[in-house]
C-alpha positions in Angstrom: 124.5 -92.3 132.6 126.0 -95.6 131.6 128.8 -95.4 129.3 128.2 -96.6 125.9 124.7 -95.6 125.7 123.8 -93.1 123.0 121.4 -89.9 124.2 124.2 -87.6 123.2 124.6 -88.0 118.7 121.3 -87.8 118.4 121.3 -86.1 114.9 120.4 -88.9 112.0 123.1 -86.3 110.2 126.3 -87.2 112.7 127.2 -91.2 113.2 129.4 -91.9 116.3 132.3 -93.9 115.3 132.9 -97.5 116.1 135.3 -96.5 118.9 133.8 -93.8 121.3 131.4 -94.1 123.9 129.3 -92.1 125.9 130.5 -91.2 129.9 128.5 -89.1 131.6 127.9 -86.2 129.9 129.1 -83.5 133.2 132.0 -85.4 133.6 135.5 -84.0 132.8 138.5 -85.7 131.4 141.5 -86.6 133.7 143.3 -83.6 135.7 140.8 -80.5 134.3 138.2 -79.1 137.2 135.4 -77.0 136.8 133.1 -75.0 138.9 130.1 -71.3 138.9 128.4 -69.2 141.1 125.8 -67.2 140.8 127.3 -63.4 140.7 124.4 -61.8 140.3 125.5 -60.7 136.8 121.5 -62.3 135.6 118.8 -61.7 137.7 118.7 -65.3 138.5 121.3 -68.4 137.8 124.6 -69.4 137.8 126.6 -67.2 135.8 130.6 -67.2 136.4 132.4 -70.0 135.3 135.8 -71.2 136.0 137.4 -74.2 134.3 141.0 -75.3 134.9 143.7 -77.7 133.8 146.2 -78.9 136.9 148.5 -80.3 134.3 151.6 -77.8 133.9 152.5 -79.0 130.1 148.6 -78.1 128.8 148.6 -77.3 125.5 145.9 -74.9 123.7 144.2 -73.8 120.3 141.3 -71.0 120.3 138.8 -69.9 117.3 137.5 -66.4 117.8 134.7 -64.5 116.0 135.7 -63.0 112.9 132.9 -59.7 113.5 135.3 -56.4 113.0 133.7 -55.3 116.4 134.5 -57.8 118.8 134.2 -57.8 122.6 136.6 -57.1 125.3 136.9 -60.6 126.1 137.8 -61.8 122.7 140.7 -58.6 122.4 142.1 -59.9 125.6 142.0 -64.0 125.0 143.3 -62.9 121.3 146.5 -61.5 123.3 147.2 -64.7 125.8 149.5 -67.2 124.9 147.0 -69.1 123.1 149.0 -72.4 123.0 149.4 -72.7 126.9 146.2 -71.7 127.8 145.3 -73.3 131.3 142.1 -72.3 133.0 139.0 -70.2 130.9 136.9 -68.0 132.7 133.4 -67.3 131.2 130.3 -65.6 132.1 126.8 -65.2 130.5 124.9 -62.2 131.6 126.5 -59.4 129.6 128.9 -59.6 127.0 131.8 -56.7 127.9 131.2 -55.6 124.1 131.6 -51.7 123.3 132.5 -50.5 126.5 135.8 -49.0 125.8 138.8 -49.1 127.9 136.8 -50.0 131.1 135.7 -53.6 129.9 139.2 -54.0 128.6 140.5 -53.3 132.2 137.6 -55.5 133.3 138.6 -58.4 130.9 142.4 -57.7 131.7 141.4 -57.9 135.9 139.5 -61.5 135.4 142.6 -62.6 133.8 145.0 -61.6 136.6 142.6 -62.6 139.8 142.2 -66.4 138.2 145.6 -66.1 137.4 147.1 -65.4 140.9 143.9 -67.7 142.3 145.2 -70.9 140.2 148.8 -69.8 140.5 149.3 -69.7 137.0 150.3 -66.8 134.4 147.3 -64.3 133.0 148.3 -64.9 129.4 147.4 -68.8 130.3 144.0 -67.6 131.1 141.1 -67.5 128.2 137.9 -65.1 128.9 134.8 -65.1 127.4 131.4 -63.4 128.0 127.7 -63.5 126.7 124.9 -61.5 127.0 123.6 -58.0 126.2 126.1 -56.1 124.0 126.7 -52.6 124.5 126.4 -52.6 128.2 128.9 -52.7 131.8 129.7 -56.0 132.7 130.3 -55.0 136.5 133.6 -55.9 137.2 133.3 -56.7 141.1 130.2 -58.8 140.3 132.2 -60.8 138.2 135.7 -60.8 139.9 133.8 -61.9 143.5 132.2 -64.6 141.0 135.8 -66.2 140.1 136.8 -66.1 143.5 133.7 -68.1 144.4 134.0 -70.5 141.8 137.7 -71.1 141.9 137.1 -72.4 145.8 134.5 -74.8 144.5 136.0 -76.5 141.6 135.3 -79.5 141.2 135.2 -83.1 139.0 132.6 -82.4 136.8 131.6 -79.2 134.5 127.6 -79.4 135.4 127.7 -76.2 137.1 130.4 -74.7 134.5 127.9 -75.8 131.3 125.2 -74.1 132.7 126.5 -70.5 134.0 127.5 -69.7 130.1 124.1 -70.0 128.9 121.7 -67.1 127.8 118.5 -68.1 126.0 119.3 -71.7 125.3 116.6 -73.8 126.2 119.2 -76.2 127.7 122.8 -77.3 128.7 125.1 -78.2 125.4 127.7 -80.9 126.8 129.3 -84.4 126.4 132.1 -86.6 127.6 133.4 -89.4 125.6 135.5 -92.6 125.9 137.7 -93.0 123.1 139.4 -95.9 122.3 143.1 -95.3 120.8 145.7 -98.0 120.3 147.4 -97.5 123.1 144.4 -97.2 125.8 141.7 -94.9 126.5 141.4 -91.1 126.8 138.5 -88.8 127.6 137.2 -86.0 125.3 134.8 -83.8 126.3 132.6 -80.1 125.6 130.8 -77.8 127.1 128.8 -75.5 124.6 126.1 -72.7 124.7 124.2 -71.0 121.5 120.8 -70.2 120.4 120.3 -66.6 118.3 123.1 -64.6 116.7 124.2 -67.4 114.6 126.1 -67.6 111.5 128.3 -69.7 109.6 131.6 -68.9 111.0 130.1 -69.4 114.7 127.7 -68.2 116.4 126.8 -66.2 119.7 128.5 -69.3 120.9 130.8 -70.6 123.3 132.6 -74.2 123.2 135.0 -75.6 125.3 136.8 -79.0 124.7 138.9 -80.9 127.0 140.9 -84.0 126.4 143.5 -85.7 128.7 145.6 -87.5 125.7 149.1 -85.8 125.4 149.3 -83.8 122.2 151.7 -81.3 121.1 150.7 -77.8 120.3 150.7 -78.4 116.7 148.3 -81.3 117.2 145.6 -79.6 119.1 145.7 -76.8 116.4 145.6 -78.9 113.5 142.8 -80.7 115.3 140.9 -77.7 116.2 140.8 -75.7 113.2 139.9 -78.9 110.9 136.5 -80.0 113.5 135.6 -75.9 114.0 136.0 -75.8 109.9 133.0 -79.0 110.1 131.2 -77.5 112.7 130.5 -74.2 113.7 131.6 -72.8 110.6 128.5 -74.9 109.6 125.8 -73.5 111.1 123.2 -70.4 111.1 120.3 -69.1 112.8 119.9 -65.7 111.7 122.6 -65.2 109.6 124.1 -62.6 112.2 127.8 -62.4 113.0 128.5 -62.2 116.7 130.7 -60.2 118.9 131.8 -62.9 120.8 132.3 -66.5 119.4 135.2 -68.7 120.9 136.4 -72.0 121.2 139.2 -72.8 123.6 140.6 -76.6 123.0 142.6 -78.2 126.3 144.8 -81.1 125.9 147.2 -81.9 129.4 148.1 -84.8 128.9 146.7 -86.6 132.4 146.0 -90.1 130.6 149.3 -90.2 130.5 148.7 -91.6 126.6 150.6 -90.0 123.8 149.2 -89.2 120.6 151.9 -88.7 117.9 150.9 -87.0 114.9 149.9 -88.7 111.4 149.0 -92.0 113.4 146.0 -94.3 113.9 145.9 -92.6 117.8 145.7 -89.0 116.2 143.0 -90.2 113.5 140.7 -91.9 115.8 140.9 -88.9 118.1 140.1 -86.6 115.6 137.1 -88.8 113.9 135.6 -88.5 117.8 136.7 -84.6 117.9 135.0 -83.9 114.9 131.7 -86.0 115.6 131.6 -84.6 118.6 131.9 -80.6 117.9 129.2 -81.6 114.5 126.6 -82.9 117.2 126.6 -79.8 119.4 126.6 -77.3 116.2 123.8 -78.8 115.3 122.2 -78.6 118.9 123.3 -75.0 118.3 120.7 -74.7 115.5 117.9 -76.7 117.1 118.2 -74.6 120.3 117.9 -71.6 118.1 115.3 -68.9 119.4 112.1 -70.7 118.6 113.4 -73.2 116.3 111.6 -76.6 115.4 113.4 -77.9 112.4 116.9 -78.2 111.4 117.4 -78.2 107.7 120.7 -78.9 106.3 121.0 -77.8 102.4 123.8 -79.6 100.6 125.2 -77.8 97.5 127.3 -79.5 94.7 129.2 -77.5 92.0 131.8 -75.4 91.0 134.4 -73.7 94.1 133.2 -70.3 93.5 129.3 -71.1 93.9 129.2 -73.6 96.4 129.4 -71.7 99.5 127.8 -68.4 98.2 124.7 -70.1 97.4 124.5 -72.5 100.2 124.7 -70.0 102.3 122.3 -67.6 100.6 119.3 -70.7 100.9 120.4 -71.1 104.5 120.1 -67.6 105.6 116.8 -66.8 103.2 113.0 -66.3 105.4 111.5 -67.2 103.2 113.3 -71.0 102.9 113.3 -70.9 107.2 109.9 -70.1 107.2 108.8 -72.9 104.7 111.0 -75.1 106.6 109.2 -73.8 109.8 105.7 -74.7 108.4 106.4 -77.9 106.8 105.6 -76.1 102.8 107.4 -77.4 100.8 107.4 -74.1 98.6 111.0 -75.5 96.6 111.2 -72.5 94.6 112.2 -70.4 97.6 115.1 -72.5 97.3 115.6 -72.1 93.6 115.2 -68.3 94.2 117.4 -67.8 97.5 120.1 -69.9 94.9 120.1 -68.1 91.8 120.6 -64.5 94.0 123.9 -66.1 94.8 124.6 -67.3 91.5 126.7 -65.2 89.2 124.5 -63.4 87.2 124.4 -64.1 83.1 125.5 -67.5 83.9 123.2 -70.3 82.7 121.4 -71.3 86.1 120.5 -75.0 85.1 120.3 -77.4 88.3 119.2 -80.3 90.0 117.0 -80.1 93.5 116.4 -83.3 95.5 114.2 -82.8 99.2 114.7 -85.8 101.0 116.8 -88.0 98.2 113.0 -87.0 96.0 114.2 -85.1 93.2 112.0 -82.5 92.5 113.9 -80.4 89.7 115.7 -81.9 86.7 118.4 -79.7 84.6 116.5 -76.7 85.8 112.5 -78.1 85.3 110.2 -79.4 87.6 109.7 -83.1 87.8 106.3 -83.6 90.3 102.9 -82.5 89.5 101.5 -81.6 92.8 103.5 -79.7 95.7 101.2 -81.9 98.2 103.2 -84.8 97.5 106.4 -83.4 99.3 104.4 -82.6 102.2 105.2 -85.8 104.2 109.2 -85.3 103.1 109.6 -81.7 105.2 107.2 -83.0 108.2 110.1 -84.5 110.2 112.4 -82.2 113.0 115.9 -82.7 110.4 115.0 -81.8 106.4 117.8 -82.2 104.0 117.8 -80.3 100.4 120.5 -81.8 98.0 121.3 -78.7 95.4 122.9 -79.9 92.6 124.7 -76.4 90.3 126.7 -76.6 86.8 130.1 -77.6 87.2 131.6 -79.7 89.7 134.5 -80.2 91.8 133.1 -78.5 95.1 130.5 -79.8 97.7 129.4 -77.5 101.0 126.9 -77.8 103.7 125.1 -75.9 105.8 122.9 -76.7 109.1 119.7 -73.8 109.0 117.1 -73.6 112.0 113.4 -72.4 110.4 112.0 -69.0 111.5 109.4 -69.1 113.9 107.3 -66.4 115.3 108.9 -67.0 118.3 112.2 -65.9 117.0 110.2 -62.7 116.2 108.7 -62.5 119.7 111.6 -62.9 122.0 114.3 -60.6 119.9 111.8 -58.0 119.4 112.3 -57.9 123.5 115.2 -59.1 124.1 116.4 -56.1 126.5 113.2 -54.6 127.8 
């Protein structure tokens, strides 16, 4: 792909600033490698994934699931040194959730063999598995796997984007060009996520490399703002998953410094937070079965925002309107008002498509039929507006399709 052209922000939702263009989208950023195998973990497909920084002064933030039961994987990341992380190893193919002190030994083993493979310490190594939860993720499977990919790494991350996927329909990934003051540096992802999906993350993975120079405190100020705008953002089902992480990379290869509170840290971060916005949305579109993206927009007080943004996002009956082009607004209304505190007076504004459909709490159009052109299209935006102000959320929403129904009713047999 030429750089500069734009097949990656491809939501009408997400605008690529002036100063970052598109490199091809498998490519890595300066000094990180990348290679998978195929295990055997799935019955077909790459599915062990190594990548790696060679820069010794890498610096590291990481976002985990909040779920109280969390994977193996996620207990032993949660105890690296999570500011010097230097090489991630993920598989899809079974999640190492629930199986006790044996996938803690096996999460605890990857860390050590890519550890003594890159020369490097095992608290600078991130894991991460997907997949089934509740099941063995065999451990010489998976260690013969990092071995394997470890001798192949490589310049590019197409092999790495693809061995963390599960039910995605396809690879999540970017690299961009971004313009600083000083020069250029490269920032790239690598993402998987489809079902399991809830505002704070996902069953998702994302991994983000850049080869500016940042200090610790950078990356993590960085990270947690663009994860807060991102997959904090998103839902599929509503459910809460075992096994959500984001590992941010910075080494410094570029050779470029970025100090922070400066023109070089804010440009960065505009392309950061673009960037991780465009693949949580992919998240959503990729969800199992989806064909629209909503996004519901909710203005009001601080204590009803989120509450009721959420409870519209996460209603069927709004996803399945949204999946059948109805535009049935009252699902809306009534998906709000469950959130709402109760006795309150629930007197609002509704817009679909900038048409506003509800004025201080009554109707304004005479015939549903003429919203049907506004929720035709693959992205549908709802603009809530609650008493009060003060507060603004958003949330990105796939619709619920029978084929959401379909493939988790069989999901393991």
């Amino acid at each position: 792909m030429r750089a500069g052209t734009d097949t990656f922000f491809t939501s009408r939702w997400i605008e690529r600033p002036e100063h970052v263009s598109e490199l091809d989208p498998a490519a890595l950023p300066l000094g990180f490698k990348a290679a998978a195998v195929a295990a055997g973990l799935k019955p077909d497909g790459l599915d062990v994934g190594v990548l790696f920084s060679e820069e010794a002064e890498t610096v590291s933030a990481a976002r985990f699931t909040t779920n109280a039961r969390v994977g193996a994987p996620v207990v032993a990341s949660r105890e690296a040194d999570l500011g010097r992380l230097r090489a991630v190893v993920a598989n899809s193919g079974g999640s190492n959730t629930g199986d006790g002190e044996r996938g803690l030994h096996t999460a605890y083993a990857t860390q050590a063999l890519a550890a003594e493979l890159l020369e490097i310490e095992p608290a600078q190594v991130g894991v991460a598995s997907t997949g089934v939860i509740g099941m063995e993720l065999p451990r010489e499977p998976l260690l013969n796997g990092v071995r394997s990919a470890i001798e192949r790494l490589g310049d590019d991350a197409d092999t790495f984007s693809r061995a963390i996927l599960t039910s995605d329909r396809d690879v999540k990934r970017t690299c961009l060009n971004v313009a600083l003051p000083g020069g250029e540096v490269r920032l790239a992802a690598q993402a998987k996520g489809a079902g399991m999906i809830s505002p704070r993350y996902a069953t998702m993975f994302c991994f983000v490399q850049t080869d500016a120079e940042l200090s610790q405190e950078t990356i993590e100020l960085l990270t947690g703002v663009t994860v807060k705008r991102s997959f904090d953002r998103i839902t599929v089902d509503g459910q809460l998953s075992t096994s959500d992480t984001v590992f941010a990379l910075a080494n410094g290869a570029s050779g470029l410094r970025v100090e922070p509170e400066t023109e070089a840290e804010l440009r960065l971060g505009e392309a950061m937070d673009a960037m991780l916005r465009q693949l949580a949305i992919e998240i959503v579109g990729d969800g199992e079965g989806c064909t629209r993206v909503g996004r519901i927009v909710v203005r009001g007080r601080s204590d009803t925002v989120e509450p009721v943004a959420r409870a519209i996002a996460n209603s069927p009956l709004v996803k399945t309107a949204l999946h059948g082009a109805d535009p049935n607004f009252g699902r809306i209304l009534q998906a709000a008002g469950m959130a709402y505190p109760p006795g309150e007076g629930f007197v609002v504004d509704l817009e679909i498509e900038d048409r506003q459909v509800v004025s201080a709490g009554a109707t304004v159009i005479d015939d549903l039929r003429e919203l049907g052109p506004l929720v035709q299209g693959d992205e549908v935006q709802y603009t809530l507006t609650l008493p009060g102000e003060g507060a603004e959320t958003e949330v990105f929403f796939s619709d619920l399709s029978p084929e959401y129904v379909h493939f988790n009713s069989e999901y393991t047999s």
